[in-house]
PDB file with one MODEL, atoms N, CA, C and O in Angstrom:
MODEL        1
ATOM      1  N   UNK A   1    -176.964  46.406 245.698  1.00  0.00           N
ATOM      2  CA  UNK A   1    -176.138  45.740 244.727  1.00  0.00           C
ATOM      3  C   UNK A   1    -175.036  44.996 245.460  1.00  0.00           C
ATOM      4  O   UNK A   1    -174.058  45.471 246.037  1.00  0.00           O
ATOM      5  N   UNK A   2    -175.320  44.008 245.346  1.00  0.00           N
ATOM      6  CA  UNK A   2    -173.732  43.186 245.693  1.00  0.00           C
ATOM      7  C   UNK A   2    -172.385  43.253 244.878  1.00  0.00           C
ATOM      8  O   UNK A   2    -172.467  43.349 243.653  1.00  0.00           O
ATOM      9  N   UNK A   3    -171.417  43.217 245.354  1.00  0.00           N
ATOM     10  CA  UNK A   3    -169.865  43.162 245.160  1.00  0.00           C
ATOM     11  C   UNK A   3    -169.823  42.420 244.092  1.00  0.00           C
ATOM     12  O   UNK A   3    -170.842  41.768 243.865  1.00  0.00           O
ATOM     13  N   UNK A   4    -168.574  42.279 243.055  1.00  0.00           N
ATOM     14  CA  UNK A   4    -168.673  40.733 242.239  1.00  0.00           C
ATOM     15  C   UNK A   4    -167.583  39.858 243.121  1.00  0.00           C
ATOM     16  O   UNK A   4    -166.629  40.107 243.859  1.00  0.00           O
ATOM     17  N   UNK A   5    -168.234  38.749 242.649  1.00  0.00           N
ATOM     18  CA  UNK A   5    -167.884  37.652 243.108  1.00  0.00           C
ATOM     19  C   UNK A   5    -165.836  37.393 243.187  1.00  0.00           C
ATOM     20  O   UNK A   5    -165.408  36.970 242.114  1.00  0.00           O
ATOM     21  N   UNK A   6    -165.037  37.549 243.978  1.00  0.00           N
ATOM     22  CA  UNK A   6    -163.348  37.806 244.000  1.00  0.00           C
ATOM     23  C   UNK A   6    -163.483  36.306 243.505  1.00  0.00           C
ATOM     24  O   UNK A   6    -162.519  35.944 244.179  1.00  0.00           O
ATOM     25  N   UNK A   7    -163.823  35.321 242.980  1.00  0.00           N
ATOM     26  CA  UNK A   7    -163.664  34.148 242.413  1.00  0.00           C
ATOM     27  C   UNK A   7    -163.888  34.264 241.073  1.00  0.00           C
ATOM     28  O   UNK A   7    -163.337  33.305 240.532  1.00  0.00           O
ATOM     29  N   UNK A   8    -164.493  35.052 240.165  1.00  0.00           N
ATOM     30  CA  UNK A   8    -164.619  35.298 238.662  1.00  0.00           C
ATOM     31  C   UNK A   8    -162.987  35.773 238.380  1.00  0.00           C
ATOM     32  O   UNK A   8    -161.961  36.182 238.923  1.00  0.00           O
ATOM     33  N   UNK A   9    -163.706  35.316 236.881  1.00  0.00           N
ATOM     34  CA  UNK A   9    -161.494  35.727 236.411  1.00  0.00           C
ATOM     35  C   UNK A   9    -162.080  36.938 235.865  1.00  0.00           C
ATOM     36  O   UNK A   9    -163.230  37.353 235.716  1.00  0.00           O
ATOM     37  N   UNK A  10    -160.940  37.358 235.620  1.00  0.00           N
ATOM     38  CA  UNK A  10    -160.758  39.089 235.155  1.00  0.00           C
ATOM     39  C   UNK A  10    -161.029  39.011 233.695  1.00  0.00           C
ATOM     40  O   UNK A  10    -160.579  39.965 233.062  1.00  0.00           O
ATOM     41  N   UNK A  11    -161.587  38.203 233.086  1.00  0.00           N
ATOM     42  CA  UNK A  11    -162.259  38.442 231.719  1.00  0.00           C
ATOM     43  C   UNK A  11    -163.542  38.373 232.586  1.00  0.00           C
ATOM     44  O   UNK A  11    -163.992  39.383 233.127  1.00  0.00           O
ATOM     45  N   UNK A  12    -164.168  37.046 232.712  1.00  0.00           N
ATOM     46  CA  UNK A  12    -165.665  37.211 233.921  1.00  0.00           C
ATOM     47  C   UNK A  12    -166.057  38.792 234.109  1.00  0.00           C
ATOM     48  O   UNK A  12    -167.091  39.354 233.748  1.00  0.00           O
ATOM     49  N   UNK A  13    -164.663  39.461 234.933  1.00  0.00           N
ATOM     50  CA  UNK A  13    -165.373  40.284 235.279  1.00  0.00           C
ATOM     51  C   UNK A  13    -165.248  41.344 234.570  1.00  0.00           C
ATOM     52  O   UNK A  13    -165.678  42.328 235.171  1.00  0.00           O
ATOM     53  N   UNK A  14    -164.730  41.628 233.263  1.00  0.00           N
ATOM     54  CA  UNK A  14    -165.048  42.134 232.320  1.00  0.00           C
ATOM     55  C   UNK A  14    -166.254  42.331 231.595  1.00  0.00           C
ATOM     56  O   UNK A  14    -166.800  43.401 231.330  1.00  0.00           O
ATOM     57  N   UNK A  15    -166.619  41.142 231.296  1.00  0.00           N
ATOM     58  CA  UNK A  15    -167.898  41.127 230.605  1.00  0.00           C
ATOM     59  C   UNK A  15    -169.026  41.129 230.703  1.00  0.00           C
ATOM     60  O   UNK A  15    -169.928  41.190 229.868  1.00  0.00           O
ATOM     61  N   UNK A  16    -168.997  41.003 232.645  1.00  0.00           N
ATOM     62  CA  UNK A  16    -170.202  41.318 233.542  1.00  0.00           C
ATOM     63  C   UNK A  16    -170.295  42.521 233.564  1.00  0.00           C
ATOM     64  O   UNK A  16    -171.359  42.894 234.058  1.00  0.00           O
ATOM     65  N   UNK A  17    -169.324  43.677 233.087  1.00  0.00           N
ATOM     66  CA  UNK A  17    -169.415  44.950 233.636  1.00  0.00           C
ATOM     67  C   UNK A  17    -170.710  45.606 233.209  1.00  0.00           C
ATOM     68  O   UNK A  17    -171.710  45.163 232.644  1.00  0.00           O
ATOM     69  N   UNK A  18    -170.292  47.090 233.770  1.00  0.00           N
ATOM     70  CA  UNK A  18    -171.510  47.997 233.360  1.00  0.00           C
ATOM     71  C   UNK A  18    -171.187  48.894 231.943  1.00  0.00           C
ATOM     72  O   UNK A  18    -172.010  49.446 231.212  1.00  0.00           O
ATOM     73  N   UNK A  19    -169.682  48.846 231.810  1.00  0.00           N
ATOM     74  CA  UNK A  19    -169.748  49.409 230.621  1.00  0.00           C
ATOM     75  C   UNK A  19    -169.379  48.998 229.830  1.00  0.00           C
ATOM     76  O   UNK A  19    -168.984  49.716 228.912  1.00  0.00           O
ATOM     77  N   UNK A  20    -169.254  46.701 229.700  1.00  0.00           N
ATOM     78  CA  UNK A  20    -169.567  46.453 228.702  1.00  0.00           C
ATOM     79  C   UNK A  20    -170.968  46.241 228.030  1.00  0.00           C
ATOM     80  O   UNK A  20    -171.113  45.913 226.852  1.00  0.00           O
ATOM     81  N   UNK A  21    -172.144  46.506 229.068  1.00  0.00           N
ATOM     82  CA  UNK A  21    -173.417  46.606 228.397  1.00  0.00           C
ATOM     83  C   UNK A  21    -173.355  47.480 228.262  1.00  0.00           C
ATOM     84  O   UNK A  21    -174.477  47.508 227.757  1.00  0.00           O
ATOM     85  N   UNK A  22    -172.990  48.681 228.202  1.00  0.00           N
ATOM     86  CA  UNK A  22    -173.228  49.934 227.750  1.00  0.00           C
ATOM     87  C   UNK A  22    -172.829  49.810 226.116  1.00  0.00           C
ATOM     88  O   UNK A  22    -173.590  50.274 225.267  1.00  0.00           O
ATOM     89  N   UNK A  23    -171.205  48.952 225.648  1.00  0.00           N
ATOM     90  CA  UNK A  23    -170.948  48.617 224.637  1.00  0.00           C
ATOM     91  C   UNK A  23    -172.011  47.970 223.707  1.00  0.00           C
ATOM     92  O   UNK A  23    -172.527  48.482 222.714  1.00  0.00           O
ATOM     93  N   UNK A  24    -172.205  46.878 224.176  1.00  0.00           N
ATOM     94  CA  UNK A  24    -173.380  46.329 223.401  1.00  0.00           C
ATOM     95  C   UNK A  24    -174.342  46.638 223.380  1.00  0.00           C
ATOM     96  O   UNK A  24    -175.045  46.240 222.451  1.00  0.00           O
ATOM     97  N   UNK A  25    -174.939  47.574 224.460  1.00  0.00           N
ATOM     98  CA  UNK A  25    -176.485  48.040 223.378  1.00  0.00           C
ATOM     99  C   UNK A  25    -176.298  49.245 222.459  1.00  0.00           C
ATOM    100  O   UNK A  25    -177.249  49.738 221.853  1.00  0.00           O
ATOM    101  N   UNK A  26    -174.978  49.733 222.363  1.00  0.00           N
ATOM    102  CA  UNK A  26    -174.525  50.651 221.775  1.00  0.00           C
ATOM    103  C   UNK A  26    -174.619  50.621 220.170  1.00  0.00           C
ATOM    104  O   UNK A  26    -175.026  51.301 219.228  1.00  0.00           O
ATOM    105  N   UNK A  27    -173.793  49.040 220.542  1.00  0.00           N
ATOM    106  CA  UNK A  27    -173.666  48.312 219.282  1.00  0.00           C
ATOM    107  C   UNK A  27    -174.943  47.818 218.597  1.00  0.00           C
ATOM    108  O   UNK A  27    -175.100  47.829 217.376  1.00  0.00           O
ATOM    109  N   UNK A  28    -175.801  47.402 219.447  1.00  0.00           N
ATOM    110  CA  UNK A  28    -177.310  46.882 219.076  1.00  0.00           C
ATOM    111  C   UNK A  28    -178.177  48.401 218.620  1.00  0.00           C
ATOM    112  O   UNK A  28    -178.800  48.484 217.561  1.00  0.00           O
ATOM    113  N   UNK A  29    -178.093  49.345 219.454  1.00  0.00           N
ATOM    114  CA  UNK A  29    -178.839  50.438 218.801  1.00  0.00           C
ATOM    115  C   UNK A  29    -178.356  51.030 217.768  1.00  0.00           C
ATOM    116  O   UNK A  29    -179.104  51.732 217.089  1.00  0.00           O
ATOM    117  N   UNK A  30    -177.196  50.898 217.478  1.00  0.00           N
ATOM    118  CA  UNK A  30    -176.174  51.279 215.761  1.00  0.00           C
ATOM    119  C   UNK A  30    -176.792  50.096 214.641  1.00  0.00           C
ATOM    120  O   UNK A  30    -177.037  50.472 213.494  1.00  0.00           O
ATOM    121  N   UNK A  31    -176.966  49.041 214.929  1.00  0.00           N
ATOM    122  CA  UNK A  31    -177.337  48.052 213.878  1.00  0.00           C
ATOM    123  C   UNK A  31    -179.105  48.244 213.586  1.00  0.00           C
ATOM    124  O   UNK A  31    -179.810  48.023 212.601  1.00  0.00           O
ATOM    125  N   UNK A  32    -179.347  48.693 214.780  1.00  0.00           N
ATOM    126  CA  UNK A  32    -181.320  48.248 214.528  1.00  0.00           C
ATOM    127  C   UNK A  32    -181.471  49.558 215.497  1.00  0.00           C
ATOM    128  O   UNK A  32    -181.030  49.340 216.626  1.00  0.00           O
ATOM    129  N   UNK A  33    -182.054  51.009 215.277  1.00  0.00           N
ATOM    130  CA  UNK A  33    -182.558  51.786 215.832  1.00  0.00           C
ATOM    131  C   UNK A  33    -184.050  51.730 216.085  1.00  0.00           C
ATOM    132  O   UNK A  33    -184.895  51.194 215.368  1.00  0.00           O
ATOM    133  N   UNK A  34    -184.246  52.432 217.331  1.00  0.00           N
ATOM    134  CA  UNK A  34    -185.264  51.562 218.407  1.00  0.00           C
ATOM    135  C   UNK A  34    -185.544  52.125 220.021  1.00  0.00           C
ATOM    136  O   UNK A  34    -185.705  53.293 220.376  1.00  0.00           O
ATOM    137  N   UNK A  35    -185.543  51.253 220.612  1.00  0.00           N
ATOM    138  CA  UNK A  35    -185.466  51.243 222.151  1.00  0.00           C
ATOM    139  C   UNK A  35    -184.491  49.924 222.215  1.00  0.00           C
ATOM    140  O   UNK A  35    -184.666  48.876 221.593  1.00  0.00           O
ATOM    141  N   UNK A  36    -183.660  50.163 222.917  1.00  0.00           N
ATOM    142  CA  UNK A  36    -182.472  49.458 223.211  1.00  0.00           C
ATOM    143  C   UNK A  36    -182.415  50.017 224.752  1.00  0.00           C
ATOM    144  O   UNK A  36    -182.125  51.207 224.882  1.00  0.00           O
ATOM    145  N   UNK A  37    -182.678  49.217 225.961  1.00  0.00           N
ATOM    146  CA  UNK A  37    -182.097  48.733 227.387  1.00  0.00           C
ATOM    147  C   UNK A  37    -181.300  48.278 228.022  1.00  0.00           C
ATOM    148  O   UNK A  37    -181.014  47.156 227.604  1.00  0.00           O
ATOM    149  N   UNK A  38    -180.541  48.676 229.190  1.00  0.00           N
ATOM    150  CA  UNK A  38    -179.488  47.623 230.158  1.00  0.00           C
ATOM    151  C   UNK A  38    -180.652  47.509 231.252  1.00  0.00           C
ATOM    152  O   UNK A  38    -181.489  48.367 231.533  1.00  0.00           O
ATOM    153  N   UNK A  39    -180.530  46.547 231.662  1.00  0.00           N
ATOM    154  CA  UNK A  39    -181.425  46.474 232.648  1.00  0.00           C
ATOM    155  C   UNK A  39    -180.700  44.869 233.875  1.00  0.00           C
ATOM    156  O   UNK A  39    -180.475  43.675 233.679  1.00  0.00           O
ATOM    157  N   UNK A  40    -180.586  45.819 235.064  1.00  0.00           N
ATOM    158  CA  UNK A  40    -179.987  45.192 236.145  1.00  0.00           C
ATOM    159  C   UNK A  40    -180.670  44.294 236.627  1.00  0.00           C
ATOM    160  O   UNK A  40    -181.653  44.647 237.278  1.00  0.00           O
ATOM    161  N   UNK A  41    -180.373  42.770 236.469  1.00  0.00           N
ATOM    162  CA  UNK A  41    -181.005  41.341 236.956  1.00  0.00           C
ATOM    163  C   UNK A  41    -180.316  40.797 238.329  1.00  0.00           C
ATOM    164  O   UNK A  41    -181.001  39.869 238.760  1.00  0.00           O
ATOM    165  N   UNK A  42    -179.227  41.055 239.134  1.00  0.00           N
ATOM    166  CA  UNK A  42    -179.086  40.829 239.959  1.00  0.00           C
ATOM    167  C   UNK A  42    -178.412  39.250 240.109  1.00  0.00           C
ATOM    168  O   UNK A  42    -178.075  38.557 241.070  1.00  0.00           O
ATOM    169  N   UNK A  43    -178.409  39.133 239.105  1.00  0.00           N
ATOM    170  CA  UNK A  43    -177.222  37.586 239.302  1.00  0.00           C
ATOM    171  C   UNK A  43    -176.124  37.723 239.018  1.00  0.00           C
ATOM    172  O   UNK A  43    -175.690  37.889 237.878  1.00  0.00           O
ATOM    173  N   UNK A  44    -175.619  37.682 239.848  1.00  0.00           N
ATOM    174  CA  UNK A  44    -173.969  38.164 239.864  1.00  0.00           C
ATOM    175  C   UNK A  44    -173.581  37.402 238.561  1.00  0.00           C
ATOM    176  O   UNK A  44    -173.664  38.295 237.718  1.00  0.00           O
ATOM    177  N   UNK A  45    -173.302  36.558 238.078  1.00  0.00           N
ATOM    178  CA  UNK A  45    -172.542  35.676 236.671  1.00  0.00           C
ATOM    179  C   UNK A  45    -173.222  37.076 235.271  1.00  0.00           C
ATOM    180  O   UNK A  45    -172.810  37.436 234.169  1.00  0.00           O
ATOM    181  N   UNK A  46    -174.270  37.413 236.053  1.00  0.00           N
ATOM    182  CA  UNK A  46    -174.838  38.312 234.246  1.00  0.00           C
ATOM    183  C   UNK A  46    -175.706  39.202 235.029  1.00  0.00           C
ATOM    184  O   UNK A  46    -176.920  39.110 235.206  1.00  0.00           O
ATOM    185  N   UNK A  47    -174.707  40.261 235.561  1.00  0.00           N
ATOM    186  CA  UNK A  47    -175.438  41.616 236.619  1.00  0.00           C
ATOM    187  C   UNK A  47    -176.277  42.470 236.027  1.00  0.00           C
ATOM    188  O   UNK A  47    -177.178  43.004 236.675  1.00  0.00           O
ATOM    189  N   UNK A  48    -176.009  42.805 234.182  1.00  0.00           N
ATOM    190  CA  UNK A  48    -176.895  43.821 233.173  1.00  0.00           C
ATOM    191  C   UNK A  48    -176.860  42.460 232.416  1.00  0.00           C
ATOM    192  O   UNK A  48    -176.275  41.382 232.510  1.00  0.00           O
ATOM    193  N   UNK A  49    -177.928  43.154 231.494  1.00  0.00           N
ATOM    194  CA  UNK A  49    -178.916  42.338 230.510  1.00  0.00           C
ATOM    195  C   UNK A  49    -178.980  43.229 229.492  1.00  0.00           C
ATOM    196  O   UNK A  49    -178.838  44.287 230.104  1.00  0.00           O
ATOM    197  N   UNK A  50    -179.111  43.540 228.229  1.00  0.00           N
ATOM    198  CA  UNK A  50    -179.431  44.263 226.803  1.00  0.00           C
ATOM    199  C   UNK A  50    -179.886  43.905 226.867  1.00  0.00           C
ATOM    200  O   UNK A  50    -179.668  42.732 227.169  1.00  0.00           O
ATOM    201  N   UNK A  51    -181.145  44.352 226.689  1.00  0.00           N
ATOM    202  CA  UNK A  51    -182.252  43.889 225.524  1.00  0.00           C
ATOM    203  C   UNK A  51    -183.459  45.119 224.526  1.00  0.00           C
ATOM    204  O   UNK A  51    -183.114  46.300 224.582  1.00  0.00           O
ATOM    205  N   UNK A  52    -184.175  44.945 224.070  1.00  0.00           N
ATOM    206  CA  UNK A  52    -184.843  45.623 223.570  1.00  0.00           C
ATOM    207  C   UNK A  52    -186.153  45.909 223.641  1.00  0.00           C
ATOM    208  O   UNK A  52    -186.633  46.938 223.164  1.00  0.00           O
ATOM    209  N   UNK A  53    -186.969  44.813 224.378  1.00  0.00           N
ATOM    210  CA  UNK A  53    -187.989  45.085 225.352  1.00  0.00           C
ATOM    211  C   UNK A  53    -188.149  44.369 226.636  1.00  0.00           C
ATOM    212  O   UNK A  53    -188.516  43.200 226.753  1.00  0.00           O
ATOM    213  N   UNK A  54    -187.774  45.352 227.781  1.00  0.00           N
ATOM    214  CA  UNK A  54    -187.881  45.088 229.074  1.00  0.00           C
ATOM    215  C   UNK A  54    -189.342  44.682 229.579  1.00  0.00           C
ATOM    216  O   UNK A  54    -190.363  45.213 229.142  1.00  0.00           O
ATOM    217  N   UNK A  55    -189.322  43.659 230.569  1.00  0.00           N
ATOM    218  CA  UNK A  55    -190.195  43.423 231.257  1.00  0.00           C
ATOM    219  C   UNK A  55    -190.294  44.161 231.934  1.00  0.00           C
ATOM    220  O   UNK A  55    -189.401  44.919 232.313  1.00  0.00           O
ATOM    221  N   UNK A  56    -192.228  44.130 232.519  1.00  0.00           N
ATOM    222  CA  UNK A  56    -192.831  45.042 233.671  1.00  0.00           C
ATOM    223  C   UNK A  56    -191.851  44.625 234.773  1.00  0.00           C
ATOM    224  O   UNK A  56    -191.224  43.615 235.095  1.00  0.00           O
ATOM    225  N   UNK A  57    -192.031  45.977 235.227  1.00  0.00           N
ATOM    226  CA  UNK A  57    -190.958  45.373 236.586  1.00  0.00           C
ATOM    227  C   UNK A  57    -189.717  45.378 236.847  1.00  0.00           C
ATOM    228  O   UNK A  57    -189.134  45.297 237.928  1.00  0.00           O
ATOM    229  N   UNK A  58    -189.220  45.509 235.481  1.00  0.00           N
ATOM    230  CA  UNK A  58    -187.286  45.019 235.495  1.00  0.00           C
ATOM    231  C   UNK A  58    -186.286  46.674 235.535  1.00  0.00           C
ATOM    232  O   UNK A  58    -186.483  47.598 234.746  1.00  0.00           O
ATOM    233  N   UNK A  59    -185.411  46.675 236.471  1.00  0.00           N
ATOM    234  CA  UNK A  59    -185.170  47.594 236.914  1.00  0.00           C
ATOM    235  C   UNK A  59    -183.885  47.937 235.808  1.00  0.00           C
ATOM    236  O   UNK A  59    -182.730  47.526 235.699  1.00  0.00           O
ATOM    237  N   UNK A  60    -184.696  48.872 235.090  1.00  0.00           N
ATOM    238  CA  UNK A  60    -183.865  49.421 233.508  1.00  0.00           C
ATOM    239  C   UNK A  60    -182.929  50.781 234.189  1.00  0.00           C
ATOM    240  O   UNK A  60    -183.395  51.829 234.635  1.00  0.00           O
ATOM    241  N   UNK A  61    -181.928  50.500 234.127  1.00  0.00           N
ATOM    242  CA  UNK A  61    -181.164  51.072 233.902  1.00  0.00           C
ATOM    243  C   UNK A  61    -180.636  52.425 233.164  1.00  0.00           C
ATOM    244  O   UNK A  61    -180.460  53.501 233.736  1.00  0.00           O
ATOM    245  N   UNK A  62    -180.476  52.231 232.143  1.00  0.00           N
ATOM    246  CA  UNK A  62    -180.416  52.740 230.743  1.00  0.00           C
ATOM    247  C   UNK A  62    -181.364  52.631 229.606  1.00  0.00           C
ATOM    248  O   UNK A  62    -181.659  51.496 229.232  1.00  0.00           O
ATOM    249  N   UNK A  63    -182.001  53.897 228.867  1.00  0.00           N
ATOM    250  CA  UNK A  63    -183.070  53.263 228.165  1.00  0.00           C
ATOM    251  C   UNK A  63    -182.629  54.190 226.864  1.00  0.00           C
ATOM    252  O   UNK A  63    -182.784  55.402 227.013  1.00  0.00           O
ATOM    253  N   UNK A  64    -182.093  53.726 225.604  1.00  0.00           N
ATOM    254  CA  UNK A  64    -181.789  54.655 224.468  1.00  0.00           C
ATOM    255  C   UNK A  64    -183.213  53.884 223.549  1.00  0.00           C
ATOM    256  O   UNK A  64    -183.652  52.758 223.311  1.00  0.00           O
ATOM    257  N   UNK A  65    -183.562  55.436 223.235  1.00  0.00           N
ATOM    258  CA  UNK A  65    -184.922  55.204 222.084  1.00  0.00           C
ATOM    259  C   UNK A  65    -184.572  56.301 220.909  1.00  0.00           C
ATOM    260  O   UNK A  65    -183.954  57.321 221.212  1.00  0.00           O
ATOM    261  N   UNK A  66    -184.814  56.156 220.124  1.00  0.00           N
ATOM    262  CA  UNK A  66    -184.712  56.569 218.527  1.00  0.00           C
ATOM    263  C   UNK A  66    -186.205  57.080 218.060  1.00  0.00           C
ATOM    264  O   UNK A  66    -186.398  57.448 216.901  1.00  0.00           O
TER     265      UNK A  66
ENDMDL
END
């Protein structure tokens, strides 16, 4: 895992965090129960990803299922 980037502003690096995806799939598995994912993409600008079905391959993180 790389560092974040010391050039993002401190909202940036807010919202790249890990436990604001933790927020939002939180929020996504409260609205629509399911399988809800973070899953780490590796581009620093958007380091986790939510989503609800992960691709083969994609290195999930977090996996809440209902």
């Amino acid at each position: 895992m790389s560092a974040p980037d010391p050039g993002l502003s401190p909202k940036r690096l807010l919202l790249c965090s890990r436990e604001n995806a933790q927020r939002v799939a939180t929020r996504l598995f409260d609205l629509q129960p399911g399988r809800v994912s973070i899953v780490r993409t590796g581009n620093p600008l958007q380091p986790f990803r939510v989503c609800t079905m992960p691709c083969r391959g994609e290195r999930v993180e977090v996996e809440m299922v209902s």
